[in-house]
C-alpha positions as CSV (number, residue, x, y, z in Angstrom):
1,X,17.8,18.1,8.1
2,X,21.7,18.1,7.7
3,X,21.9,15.0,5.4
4,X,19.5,15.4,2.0
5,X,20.8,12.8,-0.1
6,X,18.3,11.3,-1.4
7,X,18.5,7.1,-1.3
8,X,16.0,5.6,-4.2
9,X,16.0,2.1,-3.5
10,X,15.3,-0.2,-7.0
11,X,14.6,-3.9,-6.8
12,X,14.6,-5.3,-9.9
13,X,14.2,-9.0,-11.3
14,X,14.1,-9.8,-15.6
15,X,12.8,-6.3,-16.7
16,X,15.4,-5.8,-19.2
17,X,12.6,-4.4,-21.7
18,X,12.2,-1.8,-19.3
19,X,15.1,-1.2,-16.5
20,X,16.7,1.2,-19.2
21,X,13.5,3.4,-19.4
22,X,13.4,3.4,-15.4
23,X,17.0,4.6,-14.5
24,X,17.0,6.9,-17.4
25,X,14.1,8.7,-15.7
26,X,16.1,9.1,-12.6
27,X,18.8,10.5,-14.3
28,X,17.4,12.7,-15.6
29,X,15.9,14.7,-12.3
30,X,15.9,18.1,-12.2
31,X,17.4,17.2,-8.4
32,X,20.8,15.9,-9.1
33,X,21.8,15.3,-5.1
34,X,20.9,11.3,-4.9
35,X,22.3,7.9,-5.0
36,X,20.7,4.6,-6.5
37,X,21.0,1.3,-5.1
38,X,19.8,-1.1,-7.2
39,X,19.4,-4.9,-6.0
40,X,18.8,-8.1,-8.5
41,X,16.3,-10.6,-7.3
42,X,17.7,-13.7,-9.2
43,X,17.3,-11.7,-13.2
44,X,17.8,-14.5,-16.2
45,X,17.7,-11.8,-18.4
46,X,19.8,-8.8,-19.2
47,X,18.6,-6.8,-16.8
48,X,21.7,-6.9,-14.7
49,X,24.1,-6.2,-17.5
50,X,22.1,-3.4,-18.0
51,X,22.1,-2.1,-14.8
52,X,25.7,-2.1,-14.4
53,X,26.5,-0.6,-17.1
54,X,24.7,2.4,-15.9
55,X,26.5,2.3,-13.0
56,X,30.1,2.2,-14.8
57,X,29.0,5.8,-16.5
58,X,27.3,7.6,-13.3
59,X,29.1,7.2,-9.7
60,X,25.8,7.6,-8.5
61,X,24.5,4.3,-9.3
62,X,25.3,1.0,-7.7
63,X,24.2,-2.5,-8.4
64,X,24.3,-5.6,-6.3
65,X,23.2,-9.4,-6.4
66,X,20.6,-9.9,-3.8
67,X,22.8,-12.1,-1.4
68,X,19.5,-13.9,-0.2
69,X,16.0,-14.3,-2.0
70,X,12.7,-12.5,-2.8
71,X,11.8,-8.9,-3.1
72,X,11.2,-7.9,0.4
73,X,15.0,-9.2,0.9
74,X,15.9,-7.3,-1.9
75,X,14.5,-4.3,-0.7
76,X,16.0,-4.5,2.9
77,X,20.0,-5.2,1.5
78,X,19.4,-2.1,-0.9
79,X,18.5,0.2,2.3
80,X,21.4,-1.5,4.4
81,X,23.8,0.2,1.7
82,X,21.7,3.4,1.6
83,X,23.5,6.4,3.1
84,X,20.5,9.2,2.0
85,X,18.9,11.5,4.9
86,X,15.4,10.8,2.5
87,X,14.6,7.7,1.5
88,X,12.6,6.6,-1.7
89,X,11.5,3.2,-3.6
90,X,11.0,3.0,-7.5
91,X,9.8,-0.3,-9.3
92,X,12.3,-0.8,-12.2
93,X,9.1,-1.1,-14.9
94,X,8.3,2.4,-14.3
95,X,8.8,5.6,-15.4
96,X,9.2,8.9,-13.0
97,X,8.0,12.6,-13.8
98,X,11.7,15.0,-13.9
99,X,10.6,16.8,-11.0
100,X,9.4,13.9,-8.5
101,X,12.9,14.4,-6.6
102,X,12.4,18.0,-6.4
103,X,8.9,18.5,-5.3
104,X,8.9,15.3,-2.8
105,X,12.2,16.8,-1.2
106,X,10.7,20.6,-0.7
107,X,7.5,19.3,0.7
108,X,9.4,17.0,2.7
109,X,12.1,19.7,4.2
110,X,9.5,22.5,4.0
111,X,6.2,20.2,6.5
112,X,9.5,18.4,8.2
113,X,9.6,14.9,10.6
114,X,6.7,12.9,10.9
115,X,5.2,13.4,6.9
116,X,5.0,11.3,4.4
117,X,5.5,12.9,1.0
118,X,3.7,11.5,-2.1
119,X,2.4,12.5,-5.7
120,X,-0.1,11.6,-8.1
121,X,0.2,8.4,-10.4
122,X,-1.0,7.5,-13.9
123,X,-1.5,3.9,-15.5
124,X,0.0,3.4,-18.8
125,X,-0.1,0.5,-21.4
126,X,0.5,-0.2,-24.8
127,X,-2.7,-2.4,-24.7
128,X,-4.5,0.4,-22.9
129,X,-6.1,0.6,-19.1
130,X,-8.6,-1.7,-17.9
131,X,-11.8,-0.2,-16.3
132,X,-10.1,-1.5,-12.9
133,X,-7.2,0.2,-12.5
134,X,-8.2,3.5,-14.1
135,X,-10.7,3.5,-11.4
136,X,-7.7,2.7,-9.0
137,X,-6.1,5.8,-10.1
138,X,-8.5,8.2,-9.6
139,X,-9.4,6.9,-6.5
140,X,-6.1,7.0,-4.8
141,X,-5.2,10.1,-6.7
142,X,-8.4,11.4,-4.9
143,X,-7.3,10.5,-1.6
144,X,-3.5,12.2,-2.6
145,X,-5.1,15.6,-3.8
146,X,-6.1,16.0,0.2
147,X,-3.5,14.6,2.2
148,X,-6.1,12.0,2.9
149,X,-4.8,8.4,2.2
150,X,-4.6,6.3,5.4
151,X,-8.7,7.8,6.0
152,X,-9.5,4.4,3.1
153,X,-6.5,2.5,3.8
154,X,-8.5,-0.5,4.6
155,X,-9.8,-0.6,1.3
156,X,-6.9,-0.9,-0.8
157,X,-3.3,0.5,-0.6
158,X,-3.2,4.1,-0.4
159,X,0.2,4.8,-0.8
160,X,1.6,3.8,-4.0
161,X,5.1,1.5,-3.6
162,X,7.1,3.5,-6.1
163,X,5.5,7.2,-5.1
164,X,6.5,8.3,-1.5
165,X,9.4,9.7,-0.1
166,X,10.4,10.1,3.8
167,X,13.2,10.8,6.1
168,X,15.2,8.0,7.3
169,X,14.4,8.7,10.7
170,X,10.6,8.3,10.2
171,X,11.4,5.2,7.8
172,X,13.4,4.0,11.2
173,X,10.8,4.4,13.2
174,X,8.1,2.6,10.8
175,X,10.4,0.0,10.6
176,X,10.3,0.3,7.2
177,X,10.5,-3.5,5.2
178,X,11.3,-5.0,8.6
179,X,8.7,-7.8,7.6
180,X,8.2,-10.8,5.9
181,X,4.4,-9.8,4.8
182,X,3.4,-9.7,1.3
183,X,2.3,-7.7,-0.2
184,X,5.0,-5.7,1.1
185,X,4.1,-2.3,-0.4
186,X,0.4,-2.9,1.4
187,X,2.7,-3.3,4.6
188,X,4.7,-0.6,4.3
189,X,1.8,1.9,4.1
190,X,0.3,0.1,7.4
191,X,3.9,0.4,9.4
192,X,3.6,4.5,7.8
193,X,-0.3,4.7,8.8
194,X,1.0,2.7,12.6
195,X,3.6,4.9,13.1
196,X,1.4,8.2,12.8
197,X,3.1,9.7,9.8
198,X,0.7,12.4,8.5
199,X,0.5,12.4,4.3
200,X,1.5,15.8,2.6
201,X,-1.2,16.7,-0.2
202,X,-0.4,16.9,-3.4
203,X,-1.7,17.4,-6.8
204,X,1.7,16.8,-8.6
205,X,2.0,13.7,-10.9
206,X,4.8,12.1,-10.3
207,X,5.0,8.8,-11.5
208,X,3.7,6.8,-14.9
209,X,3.2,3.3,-13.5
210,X,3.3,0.5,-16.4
211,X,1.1,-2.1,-16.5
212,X,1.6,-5.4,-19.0
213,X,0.6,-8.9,-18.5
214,X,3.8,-10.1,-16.5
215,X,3.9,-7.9,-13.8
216,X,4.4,-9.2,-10.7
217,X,1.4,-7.7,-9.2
218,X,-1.0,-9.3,-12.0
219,X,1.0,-13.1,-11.5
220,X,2.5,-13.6,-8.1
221,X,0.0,-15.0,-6.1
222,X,1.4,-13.0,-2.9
223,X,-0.4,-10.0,-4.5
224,X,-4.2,-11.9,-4.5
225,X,-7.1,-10.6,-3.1
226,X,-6.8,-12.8,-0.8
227,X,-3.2,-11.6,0.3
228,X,-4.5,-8.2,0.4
229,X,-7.0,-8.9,2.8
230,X,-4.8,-10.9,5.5
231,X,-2.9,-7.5,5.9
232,X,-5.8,-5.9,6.6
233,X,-6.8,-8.0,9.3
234,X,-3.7,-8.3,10.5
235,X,-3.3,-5.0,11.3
236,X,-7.1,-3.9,12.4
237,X,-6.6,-6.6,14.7
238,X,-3.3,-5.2,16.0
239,X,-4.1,-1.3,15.7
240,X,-7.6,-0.9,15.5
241,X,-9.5,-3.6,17.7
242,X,-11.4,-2.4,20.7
243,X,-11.7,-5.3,23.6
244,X,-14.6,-3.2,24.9
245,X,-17.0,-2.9,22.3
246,X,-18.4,-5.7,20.3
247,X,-16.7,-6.5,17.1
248,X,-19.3,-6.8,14.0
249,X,-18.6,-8.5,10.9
250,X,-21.0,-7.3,7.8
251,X,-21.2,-9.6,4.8
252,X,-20.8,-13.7,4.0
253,X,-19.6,-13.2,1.0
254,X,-15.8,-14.5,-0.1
255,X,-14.1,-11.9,2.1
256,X,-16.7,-12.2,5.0
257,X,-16.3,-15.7,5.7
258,X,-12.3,-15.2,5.4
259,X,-12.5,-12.7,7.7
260,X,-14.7,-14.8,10.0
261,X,-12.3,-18.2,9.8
262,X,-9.8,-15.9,10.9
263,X,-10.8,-14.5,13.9
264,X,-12.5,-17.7,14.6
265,X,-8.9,-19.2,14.4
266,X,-7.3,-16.3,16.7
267,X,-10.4,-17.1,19.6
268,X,-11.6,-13.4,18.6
269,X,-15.2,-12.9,19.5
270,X,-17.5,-11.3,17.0
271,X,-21.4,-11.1,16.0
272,X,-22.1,-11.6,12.5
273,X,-24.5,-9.8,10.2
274,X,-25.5,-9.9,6.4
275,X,-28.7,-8.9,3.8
276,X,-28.7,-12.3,2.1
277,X,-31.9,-13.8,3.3
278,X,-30.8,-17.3,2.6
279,X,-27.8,-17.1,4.8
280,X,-29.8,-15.0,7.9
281,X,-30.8,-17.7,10.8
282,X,-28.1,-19.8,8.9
283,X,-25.4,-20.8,10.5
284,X,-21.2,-20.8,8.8
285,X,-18.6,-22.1,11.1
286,X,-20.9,-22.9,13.7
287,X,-22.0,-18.9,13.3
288,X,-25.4,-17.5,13.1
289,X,-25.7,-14.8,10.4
290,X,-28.0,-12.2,11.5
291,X,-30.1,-9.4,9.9
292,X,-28.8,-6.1,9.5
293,X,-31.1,-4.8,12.2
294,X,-29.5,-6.8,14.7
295,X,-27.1,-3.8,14.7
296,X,-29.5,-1.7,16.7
297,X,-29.9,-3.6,20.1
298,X,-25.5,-3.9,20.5
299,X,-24.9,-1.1,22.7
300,X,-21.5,-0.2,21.3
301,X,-20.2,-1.6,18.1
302,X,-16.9,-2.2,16.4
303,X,-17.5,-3.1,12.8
304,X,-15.7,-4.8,9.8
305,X,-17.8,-4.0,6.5
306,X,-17.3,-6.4,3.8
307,X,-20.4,-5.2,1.8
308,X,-18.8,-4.1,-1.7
309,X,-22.2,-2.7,-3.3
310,X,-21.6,1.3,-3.6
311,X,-25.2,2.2,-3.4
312,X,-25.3,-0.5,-0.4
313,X,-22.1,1.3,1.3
314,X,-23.9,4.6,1.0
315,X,-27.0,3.9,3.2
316,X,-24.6,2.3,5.7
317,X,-22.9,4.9,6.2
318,X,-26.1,7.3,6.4
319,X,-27.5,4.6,9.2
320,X,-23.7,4.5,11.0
321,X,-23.7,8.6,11.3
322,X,-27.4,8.8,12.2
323,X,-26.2,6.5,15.1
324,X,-23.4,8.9,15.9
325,X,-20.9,6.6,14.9
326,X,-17.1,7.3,13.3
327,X,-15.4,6.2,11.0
328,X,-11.8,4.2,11.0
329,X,-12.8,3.9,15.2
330,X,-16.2,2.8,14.8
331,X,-16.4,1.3,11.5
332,X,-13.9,0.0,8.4
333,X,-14.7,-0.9,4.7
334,X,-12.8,-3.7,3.8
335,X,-13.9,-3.2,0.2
């Protein structure tokens, strides 16, 4: 790779308690060869006074008014002024590690094109960590460790926005923030995971991710469970669906009967199954609900699992191997 620059790309929008804390942490990187592009959303604070004045002390920083609206705008005006072979996104609320450059950059040059390089996260808080996202953490941190993130990414987003770093080619080829999707971090990893990008393991933490009662992931309702769970159908439906078995959709619950308006809506034929004996022999959206025995007599299924029980997920996916069945072709957890 001729040109390692590295491009980190920072949206920001009224984070003037913390902007300061966030380029000060990428200044200080042990990997001095980068440039910084940060891109207001519309601030009414300080935060772009503050910004710039980073800028006028460190050539390497440059600030901009977004010239159009919202962060996935943002986002794709700071890349069009990007120049880096390695491309990189930080949240301005956060904090990173002094050797994130470094180690994303090696792994990245040393496992070359067509890898995704990422690091471990931690939560932090003045008010302390819910139970929630601690569990977050060590789940995706789990998945990280291995190299193994796009194996759940139907369960949540496995590739943290502010915590991966590629080559400009593969971000080109992704077409990286070419969409108007929100979320648009949960996108990204889906145009990564489309693409084929392969993640590079890693048991480096590299990022401190804040969490307060204003972030825009606990109050924008483009970041909703509900949100979440349009991308996911949105892309099983255009990388994963299989014309030629018969798709299967486990669970009535609030993201079962989403799921099944949805692919009512889009004419998509699917059998429906849950455990709730008041809803089997019922009938939702014109729908029977049957029993999860009905699984056995469909020859070759495709299935959606909604069921968010743990103990529940574990015997399903005893009774899916016994029936020689694989996961993320034959099945997905949407939970």
């Amino acid at each position: 790779m001729q040109n390692q620059l590295i491009s980190v790309l920072i949206p920001f929008k009224n984070t003037e308690l913390y902007v300061s804390e966030c380029i000060q942490s990428v200044i200080d990187q042990t990997e001095t060869v980068w440039e910084l592009i940060a891109v207001d959303d519309g601030s009414t604070d300080d935060s772009f006074q503050i910004v710039e004045q980073f800028a006028k002390t460190d050539k390497r920083i440059s600030v901009f008014k977004n010239p159009k609206q919202g962060l996935i705008h943002a986002l794709q005006f700071a890349y069009a002024k990007s120049s880096g072979g390695l491309i990189t996104r930080m949240d301005s609320d956060d904090i990173m590690s002094v050797e994130k450059f470094k180690i994303m950059k090696s792994e990245l040059l040393k496992y070359g094109d067509g890898y995704l390089a990422t690091g471990l996260v931690k939560y932090f808080s003045k008010s302390g960590i819910n139970s929630g996202y601690f569990q977050y953490e060590q789940w995706l941190n789990s998945l990280t460790l291995t190299g193994s993130n796009f194996t759940e990414i139907y369960k949540e987003c496995t590739i943290p926005s502010p915590c991966w770093m590629v080559s400009r080619t593969d971000f080109e080829v992704s077409n990286g923030f070419n969409s108007s999707l929100y979320p648009e971090d949960y996108d990204l990893a889906f145009r990564f995971y489309k693409s084929g990008l392969k993640c590079i393991p890693s048991n480096d933490l590299l990022h401190y991710w804040r969490d307060y009662g204003t972030r825009t992931s606990r109050t924008d309702s483009k970041y909703s469970h509900d949100a979440l769970l349009d991308i996911k159908v949105h892309y099983f439906l255009e990388i994963e669906l299989n014309t030629s078995k018969t798709l299967i959709l486990w669970g009535a619950g609030h993201k079962g009967k989403r799921i099944a308006k949805t692919l009512i809506e889009k004419n998509i034929a699917f059998d429906w199954i849950c455990d709730n004996p008041k809803k089997i022999g019922k009938h939702i959206y014109d729908k029977e609900l049957y029993p999860f025995e009905y699984l056995k007599q469909v020859n070759s299924p495709q299935s959606i699992i909604t069921v968010a029980n743990k103990l529940a997920q574990k015997e399903i996916i005893a009774h899916l191997k016994s029936w020689q069945l694989k996961p993320m072709k034959d099945y997905f957890f949407f939970c």
